[in-house]
PDB file with one MODEL, atoms N, CA, C and O in Angstrom:
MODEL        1
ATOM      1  N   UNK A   1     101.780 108.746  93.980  1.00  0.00           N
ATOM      2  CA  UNK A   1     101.817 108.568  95.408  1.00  0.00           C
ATOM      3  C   UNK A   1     102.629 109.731  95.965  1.00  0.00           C
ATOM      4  O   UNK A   1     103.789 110.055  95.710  1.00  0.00           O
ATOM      5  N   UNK A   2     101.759 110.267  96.771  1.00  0.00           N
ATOM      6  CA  UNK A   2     102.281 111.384  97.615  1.00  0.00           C
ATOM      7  C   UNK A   2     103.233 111.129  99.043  1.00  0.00           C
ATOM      8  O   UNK A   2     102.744 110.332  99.844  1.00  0.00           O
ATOM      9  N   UNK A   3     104.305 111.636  99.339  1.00  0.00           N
ATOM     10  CA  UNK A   3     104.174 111.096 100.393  1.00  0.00           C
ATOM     11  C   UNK A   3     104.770 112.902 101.504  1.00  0.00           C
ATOM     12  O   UNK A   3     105.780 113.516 101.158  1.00  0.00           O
ATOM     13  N   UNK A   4     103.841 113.401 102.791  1.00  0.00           N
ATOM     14  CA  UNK A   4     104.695 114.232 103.414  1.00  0.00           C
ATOM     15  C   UNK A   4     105.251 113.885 104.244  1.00  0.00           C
ATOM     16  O   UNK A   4     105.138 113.033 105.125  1.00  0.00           O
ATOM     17  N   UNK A   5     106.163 114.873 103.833  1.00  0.00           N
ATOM     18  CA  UNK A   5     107.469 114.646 105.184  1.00  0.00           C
ATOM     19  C   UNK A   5     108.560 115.746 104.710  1.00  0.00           C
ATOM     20  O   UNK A   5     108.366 116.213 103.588  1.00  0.00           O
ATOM     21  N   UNK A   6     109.585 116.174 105.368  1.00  0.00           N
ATOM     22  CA  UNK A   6     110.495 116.732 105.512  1.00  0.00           C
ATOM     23  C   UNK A   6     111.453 116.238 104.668  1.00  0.00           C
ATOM     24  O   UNK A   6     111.767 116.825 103.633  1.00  0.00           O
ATOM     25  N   UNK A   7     112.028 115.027 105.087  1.00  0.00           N
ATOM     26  CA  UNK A   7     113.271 114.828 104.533  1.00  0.00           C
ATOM     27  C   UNK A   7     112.887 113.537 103.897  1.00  0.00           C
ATOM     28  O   UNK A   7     111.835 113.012 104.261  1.00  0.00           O
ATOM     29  N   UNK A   8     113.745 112.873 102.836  1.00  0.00           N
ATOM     30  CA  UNK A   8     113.873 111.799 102.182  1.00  0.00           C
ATOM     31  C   UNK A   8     113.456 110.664 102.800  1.00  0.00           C
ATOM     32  O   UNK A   8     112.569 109.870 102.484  1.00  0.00           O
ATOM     33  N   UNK A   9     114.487 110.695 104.064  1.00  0.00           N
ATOM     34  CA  UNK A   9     114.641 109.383 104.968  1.00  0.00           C
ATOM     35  C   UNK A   9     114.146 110.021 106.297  1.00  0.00           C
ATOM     36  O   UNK A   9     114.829 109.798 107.296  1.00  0.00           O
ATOM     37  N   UNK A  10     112.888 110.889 106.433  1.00  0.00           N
ATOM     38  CA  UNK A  10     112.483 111.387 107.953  1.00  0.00           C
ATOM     39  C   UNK A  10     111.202 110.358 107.850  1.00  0.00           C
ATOM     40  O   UNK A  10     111.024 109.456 107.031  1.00  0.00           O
ATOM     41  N   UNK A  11     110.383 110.774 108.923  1.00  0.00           N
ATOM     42  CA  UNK A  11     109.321 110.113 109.307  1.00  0.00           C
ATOM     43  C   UNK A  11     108.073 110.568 108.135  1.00  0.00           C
ATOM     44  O   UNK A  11     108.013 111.685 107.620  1.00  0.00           O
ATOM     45  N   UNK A  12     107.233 109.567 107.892  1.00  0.00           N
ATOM     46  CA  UNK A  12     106.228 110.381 106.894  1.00  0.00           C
ATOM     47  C   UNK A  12     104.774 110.677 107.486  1.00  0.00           C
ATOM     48  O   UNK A  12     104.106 109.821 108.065  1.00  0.00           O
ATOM     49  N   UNK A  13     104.428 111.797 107.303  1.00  0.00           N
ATOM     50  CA  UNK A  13     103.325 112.722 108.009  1.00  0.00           C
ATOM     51  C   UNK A  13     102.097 112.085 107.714  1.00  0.00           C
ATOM     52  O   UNK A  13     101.196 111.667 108.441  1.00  0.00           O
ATOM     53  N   UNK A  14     102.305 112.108 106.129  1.00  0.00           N
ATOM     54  CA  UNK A  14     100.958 111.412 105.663  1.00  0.00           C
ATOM     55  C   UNK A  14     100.922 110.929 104.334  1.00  0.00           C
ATOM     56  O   UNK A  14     101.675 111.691 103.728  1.00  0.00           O
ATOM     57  N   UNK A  15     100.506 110.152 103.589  1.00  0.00           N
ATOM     58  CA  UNK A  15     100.397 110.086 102.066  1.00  0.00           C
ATOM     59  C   UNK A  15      99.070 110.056 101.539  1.00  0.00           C
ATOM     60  O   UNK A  15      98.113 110.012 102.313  1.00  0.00           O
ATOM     61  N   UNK A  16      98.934 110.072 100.455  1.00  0.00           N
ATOM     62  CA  UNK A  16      98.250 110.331  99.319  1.00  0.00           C
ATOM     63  C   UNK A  16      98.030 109.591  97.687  1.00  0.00           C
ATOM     64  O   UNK A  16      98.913 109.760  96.847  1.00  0.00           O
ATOM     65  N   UNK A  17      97.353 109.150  97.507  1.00  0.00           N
ATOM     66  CA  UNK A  17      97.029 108.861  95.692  1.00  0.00           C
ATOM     67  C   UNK A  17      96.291 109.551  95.110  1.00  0.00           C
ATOM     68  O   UNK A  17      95.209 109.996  95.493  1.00  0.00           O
ATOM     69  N   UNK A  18      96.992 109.745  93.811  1.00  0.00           N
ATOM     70  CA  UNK A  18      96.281 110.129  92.704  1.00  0.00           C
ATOM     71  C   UNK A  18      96.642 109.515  91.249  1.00  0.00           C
ATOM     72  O   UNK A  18      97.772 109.123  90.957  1.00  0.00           O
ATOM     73  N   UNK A  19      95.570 109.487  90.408  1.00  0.00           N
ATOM     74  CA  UNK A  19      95.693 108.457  89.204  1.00  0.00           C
ATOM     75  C   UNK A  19      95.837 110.101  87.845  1.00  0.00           C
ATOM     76  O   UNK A  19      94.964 110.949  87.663  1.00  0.00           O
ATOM     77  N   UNK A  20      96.933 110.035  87.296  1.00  0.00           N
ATOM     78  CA  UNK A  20      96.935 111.386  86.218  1.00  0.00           C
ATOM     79  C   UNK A  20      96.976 111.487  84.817  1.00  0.00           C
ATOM     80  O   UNK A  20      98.119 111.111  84.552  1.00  0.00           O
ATOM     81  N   UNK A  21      96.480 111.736  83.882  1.00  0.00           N
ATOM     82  CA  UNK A  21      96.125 111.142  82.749  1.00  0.00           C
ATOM     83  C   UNK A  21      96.260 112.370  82.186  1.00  0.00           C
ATOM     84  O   UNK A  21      95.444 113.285  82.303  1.00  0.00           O
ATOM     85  N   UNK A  22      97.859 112.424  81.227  1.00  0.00           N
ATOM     86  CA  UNK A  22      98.045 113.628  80.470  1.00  0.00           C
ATOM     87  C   UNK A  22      97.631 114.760  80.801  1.00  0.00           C
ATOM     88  O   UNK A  22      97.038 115.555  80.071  1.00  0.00           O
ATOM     89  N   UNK A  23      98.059 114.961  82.459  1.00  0.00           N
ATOM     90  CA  UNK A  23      98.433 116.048  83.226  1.00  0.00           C
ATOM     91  C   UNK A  23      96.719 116.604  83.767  1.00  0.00           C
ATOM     92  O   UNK A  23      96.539 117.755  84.164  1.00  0.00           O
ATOM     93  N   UNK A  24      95.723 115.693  83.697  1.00  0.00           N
ATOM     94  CA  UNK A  24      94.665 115.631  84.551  1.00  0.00           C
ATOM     95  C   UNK A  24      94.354 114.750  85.394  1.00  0.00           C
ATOM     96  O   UNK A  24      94.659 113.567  85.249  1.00  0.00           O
ATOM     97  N   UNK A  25      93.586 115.293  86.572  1.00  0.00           N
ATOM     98  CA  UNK A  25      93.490 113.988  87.613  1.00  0.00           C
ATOM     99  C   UNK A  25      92.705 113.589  87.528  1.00  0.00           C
ATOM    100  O   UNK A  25      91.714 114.284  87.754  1.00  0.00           O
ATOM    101  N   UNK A  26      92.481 111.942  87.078  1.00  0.00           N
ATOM    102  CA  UNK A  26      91.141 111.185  86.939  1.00  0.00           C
ATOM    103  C   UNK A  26      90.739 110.468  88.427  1.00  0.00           C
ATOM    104  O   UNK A  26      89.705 109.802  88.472  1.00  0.00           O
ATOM    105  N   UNK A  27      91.343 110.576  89.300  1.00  0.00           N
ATOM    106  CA  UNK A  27      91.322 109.468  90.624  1.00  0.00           C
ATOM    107  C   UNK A  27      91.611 110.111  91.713  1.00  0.00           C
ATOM    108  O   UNK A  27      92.277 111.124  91.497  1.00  0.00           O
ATOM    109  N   UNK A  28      91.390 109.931  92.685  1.00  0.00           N
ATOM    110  CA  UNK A  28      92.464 110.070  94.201  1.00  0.00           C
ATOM    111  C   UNK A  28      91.502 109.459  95.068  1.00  0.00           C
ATOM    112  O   UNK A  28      90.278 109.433  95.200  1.00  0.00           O
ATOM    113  N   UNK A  29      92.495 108.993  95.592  1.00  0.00           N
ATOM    114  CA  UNK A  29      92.519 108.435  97.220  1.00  0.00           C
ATOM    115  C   UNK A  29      92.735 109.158  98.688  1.00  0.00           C
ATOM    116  O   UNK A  29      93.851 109.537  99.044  1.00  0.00           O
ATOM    117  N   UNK A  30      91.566 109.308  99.495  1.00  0.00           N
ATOM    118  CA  UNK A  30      91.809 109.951 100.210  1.00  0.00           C
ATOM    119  C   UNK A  30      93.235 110.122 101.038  1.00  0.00           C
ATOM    120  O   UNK A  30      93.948 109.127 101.172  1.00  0.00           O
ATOM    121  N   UNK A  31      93.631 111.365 101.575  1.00  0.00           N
ATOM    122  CA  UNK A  31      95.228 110.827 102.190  1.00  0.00           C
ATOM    123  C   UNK A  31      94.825 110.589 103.671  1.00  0.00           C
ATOM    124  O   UNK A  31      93.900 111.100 104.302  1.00  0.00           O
ATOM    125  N   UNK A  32      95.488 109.942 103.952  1.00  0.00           N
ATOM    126  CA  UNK A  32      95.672 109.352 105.408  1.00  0.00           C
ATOM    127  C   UNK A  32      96.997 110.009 106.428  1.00  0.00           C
ATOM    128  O   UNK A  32      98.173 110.108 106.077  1.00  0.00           O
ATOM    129  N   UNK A  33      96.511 110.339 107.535  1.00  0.00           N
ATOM    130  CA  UNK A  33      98.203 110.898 108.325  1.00  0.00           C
ATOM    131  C   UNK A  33      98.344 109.358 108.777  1.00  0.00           C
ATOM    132  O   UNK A  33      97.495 108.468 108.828  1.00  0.00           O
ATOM    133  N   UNK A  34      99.737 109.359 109.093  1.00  0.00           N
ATOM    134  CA  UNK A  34     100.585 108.173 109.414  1.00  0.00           C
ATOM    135  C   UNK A  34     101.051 108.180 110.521  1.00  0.00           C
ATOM    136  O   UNK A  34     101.586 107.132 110.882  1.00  0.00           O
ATOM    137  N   UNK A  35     101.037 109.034 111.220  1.00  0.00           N
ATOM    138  CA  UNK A  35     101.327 109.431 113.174  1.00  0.00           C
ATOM    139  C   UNK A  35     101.095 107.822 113.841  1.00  0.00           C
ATOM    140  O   UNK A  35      99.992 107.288 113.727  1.00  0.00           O
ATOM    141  N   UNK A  36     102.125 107.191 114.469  1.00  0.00           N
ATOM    142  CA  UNK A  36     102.079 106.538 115.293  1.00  0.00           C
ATOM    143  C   UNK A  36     101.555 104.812 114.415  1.00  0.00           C
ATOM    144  O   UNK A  36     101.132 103.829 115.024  1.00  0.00           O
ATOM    145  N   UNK A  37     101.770 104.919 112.855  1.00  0.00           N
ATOM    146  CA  UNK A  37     100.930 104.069 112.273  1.00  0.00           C
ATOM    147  C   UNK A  37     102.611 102.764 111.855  1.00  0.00           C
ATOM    148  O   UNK A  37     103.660 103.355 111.601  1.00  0.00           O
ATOM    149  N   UNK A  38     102.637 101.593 111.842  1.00  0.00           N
ATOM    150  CA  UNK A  38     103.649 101.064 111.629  1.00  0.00           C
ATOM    151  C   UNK A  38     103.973 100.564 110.252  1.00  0.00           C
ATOM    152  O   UNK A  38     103.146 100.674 109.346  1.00  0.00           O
ATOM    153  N   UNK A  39     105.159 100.013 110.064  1.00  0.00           N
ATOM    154  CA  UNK A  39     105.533 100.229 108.666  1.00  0.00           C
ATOM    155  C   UNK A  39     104.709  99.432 107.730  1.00  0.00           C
ATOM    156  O   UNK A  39     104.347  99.526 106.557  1.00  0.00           O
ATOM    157  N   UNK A  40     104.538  98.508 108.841  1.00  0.00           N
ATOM    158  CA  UNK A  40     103.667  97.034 108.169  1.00  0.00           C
ATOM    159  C   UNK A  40     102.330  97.524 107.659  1.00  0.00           C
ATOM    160  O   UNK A  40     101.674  97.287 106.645  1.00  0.00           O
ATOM    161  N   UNK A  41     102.172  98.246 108.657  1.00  0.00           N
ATOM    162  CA  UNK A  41     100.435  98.751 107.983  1.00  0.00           C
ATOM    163  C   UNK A  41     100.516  99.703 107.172  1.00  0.00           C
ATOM    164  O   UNK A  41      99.454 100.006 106.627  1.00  0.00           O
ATOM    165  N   UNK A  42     101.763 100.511 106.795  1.00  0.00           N
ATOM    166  CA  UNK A  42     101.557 101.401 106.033  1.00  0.00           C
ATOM    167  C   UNK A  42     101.984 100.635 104.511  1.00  0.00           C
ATOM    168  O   UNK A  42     101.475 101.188 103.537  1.00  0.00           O
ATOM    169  N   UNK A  43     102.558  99.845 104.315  1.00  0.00           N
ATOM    170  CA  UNK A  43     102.848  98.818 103.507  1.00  0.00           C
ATOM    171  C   UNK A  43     101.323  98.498 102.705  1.00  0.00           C
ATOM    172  O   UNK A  43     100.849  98.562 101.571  1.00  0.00           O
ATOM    173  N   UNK A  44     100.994  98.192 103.815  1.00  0.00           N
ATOM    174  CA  UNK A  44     100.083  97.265 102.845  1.00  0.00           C
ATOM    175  C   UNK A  44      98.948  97.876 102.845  1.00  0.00           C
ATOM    176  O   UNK A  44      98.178  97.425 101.997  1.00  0.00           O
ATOM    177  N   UNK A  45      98.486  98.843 103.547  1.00  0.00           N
ATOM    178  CA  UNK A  45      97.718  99.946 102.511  1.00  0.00           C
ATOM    179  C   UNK A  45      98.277 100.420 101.237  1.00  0.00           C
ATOM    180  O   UNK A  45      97.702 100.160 100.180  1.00  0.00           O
ATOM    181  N   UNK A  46      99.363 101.101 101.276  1.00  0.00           N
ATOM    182  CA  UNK A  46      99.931 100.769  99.732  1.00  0.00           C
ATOM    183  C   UNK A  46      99.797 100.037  98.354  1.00  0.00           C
ATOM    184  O   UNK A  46      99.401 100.354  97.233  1.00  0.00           O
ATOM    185  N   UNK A  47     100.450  98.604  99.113  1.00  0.00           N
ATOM    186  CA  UNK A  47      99.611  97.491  98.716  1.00  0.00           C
ATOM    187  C   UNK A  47      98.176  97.444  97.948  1.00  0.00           C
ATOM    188  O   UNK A  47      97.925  97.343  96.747  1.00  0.00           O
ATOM    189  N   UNK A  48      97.314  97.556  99.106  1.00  0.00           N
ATOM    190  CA  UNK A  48      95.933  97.607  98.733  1.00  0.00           C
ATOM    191  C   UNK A  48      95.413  98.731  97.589  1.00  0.00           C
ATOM    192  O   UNK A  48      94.539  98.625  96.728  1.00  0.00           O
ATOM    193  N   UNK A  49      96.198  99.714  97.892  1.00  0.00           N
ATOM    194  CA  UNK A  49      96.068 100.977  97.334  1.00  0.00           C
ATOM    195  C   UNK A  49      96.269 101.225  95.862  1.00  0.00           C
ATOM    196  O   UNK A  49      95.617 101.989  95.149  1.00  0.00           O
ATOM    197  N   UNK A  50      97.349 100.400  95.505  1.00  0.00           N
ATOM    198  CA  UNK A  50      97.722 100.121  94.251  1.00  0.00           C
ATOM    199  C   UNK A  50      96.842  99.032  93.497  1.00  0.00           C
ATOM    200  O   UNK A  50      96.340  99.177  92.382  1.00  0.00           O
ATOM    201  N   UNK A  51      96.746  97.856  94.360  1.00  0.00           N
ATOM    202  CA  UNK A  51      95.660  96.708  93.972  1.00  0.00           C
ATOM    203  C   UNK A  51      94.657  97.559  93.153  1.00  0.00           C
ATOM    204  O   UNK A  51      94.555  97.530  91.926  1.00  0.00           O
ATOM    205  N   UNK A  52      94.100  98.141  93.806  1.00  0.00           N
ATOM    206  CA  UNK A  52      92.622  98.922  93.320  1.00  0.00           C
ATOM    207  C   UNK A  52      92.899  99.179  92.489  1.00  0.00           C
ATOM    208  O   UNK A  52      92.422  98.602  91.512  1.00  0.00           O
ATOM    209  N   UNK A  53      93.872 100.236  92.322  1.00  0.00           N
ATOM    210  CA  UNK A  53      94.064 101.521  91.131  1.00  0.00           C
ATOM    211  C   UNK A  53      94.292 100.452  89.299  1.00  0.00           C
ATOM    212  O   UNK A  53      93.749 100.509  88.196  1.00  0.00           O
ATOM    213  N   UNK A  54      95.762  99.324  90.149  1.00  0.00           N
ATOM    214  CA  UNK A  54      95.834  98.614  88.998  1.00  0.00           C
ATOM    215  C   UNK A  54      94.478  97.627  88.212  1.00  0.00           C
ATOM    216  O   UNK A  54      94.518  97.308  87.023  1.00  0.00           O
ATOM    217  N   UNK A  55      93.467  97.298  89.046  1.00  0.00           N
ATOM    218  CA  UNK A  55      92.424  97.104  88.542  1.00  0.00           C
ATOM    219  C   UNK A  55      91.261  97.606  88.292  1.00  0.00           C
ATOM    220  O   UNK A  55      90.254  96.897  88.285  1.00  0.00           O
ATOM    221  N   UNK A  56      91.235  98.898  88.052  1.00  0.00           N
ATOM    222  CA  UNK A  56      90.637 100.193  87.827  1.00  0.00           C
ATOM    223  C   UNK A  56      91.088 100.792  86.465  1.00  0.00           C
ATOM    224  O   UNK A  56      90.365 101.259  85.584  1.00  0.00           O
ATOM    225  N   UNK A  57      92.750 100.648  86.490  1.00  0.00           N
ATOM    226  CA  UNK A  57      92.987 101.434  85.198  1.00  0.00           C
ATOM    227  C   UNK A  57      94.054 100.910  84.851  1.00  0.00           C
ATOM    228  O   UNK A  57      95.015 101.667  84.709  1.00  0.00           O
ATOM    229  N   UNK A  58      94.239  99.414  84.596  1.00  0.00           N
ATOM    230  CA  UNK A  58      95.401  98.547  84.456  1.00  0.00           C
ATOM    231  C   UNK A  58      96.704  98.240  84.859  1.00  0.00           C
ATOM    232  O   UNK A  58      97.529  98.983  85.392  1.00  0.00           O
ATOM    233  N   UNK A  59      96.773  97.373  84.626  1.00  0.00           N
ATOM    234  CA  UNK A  59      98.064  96.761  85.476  1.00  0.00           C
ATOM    235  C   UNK A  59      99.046  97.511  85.273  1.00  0.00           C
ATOM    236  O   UNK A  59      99.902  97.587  86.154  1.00  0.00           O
ATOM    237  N   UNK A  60      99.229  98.519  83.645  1.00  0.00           N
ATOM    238  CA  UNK A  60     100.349  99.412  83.328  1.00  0.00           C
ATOM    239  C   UNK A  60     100.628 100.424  83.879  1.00  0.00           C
ATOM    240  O   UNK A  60     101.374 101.275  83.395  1.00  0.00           O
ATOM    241  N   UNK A  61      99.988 100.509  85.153  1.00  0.00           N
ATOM    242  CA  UNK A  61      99.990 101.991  85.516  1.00  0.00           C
ATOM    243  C   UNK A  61     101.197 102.137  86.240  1.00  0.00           C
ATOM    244  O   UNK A  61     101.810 101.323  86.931  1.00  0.00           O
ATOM    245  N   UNK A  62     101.523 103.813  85.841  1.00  0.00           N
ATOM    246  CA  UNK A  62     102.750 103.649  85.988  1.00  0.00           C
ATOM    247  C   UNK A  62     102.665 104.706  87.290  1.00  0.00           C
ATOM    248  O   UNK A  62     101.951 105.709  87.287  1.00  0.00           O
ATOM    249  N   UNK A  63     103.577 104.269  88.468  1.00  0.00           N
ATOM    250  CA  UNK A  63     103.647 104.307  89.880  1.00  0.00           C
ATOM    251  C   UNK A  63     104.801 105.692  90.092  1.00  0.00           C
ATOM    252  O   UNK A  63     105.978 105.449  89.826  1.00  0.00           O
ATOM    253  N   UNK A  64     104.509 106.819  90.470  1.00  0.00           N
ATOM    254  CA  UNK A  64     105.988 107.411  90.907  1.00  0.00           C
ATOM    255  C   UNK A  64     105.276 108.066  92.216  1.00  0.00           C
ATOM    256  O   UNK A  64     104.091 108.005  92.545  1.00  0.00           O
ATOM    257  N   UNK A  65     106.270 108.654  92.804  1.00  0.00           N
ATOM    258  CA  UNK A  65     106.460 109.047  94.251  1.00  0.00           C
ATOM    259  C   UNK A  65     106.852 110.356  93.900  1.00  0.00           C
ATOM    260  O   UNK A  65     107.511 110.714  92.924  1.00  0.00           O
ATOM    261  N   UNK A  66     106.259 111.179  95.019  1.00  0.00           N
ATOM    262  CA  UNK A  66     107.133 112.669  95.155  1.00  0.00           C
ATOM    263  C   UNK A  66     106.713 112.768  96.464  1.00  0.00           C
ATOM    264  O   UNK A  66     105.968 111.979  97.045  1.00  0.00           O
ATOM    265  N   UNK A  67     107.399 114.121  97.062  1.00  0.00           N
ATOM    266  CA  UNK A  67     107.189 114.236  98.090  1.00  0.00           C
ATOM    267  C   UNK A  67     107.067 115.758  98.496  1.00  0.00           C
ATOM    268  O   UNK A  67     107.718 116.582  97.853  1.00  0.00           O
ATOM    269  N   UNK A  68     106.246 116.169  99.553  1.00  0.00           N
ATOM    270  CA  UNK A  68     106.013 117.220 100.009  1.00  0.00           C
ATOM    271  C   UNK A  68     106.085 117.352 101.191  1.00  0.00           C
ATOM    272  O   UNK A  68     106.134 116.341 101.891  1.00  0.00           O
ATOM    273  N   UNK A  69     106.122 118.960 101.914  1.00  0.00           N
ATOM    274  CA  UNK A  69     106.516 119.071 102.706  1.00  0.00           C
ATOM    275  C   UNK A  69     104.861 118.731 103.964  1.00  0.00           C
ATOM    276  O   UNK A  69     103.716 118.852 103.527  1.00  0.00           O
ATOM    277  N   UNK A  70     105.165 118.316 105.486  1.00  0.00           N
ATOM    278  CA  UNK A  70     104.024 118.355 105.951  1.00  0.00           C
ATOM    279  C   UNK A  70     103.101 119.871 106.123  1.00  0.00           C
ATOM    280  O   UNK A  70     101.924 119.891 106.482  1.00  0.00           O
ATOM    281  N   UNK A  71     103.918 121.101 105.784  1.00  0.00           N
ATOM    282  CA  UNK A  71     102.845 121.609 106.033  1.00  0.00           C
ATOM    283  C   UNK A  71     101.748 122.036 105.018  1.00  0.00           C
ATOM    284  O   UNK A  71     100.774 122.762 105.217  1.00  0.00           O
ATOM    285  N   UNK A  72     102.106 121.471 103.994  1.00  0.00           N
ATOM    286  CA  UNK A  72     101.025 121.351 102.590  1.00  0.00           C
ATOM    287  C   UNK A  72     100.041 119.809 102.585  1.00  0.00           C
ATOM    288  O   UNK A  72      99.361 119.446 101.626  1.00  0.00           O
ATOM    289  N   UNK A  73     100.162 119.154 103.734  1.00  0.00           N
ATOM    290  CA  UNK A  73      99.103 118.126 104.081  1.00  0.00           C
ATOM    291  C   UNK A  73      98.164 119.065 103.624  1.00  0.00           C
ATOM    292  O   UNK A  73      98.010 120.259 103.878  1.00  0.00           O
ATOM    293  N   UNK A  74      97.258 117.862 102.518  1.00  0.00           N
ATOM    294  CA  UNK A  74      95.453 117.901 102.813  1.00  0.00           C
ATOM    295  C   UNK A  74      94.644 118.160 103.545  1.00  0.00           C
ATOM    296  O   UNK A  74      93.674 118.890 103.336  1.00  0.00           O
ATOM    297  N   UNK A  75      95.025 117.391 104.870  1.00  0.00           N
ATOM    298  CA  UNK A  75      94.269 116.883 105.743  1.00  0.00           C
ATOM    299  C   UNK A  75      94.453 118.319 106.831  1.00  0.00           C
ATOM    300  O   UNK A  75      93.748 119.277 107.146  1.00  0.00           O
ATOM    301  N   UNK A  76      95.605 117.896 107.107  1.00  0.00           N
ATOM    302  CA  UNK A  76      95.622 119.514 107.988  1.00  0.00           C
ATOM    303  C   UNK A  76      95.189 121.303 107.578  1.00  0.00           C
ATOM    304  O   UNK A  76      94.609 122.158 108.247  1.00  0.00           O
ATOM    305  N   UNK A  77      95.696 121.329 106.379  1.00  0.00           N
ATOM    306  CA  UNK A  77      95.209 122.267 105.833  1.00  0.00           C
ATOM    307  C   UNK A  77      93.644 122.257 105.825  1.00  0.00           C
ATOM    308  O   UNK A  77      92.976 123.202 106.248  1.00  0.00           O
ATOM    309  N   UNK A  78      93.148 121.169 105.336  1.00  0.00           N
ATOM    310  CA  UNK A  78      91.522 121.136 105.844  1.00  0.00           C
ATOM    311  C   UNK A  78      90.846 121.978 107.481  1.00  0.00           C
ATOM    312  O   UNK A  78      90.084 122.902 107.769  1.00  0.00           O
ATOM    313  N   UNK A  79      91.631 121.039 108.139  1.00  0.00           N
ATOM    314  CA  UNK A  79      91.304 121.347 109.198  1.00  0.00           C
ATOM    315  C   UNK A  79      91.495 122.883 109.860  1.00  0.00           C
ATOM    316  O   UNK A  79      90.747 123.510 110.610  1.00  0.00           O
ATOM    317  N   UNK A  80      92.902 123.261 109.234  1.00  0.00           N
ATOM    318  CA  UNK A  80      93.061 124.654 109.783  1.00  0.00           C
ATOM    319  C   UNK A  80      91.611 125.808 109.117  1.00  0.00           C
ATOM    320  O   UNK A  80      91.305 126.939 109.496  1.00  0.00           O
ATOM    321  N   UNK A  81      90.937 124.868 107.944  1.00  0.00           N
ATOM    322  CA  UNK A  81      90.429 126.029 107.199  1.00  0.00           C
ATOM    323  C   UNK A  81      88.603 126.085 108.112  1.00  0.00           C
ATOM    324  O   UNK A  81      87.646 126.826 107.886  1.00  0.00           O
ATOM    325  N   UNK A  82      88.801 124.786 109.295  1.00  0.00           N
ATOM    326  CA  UNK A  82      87.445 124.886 110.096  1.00  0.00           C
ATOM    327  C   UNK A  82      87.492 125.326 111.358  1.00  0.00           C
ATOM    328  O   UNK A  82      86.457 125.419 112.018  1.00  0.00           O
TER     329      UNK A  82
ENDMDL
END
């Protein structure tokens, strides 16, 4: 789980999944920006997000977080490239 943003404890830009299997990516989830989106809903997309993955590629899967900065968003970078 990706998440951008600036700081630790700042606002988050946007996040991201991906499923990695001895340093290849077997999965991802599109990322979503989070602008104006509340905690509750970002929760439980999460939630949901993980649901899937853990019944996709077992319950063992193991969950970490990092974080990047917003201007290495997906999504924006997409866009700047149209």
């Amino acid at each position: 789980m990706t998440f951008y943003r600036d700081r630790a404890d700042g606002p988050i830009h946007a996040v991201e999944f991906a499923v990695i299997d001895n340093g290849e990516t077997v999965a991802e989830v599109k990322p979503i920006h989070l602008k104006d989106v509340p905690q509750a809903k970002l929760r439980s997309h999460i939630k949901n997000v993980l649901g899937i993955l853990n019944a996709q590629f077992g319950s063992d899967l193991n969950v970490s977080q990092s974080r990047q900065p917003p201007s290495l968003c997906p999504i924006c970078l997409q866009e700047q490239k149209t």
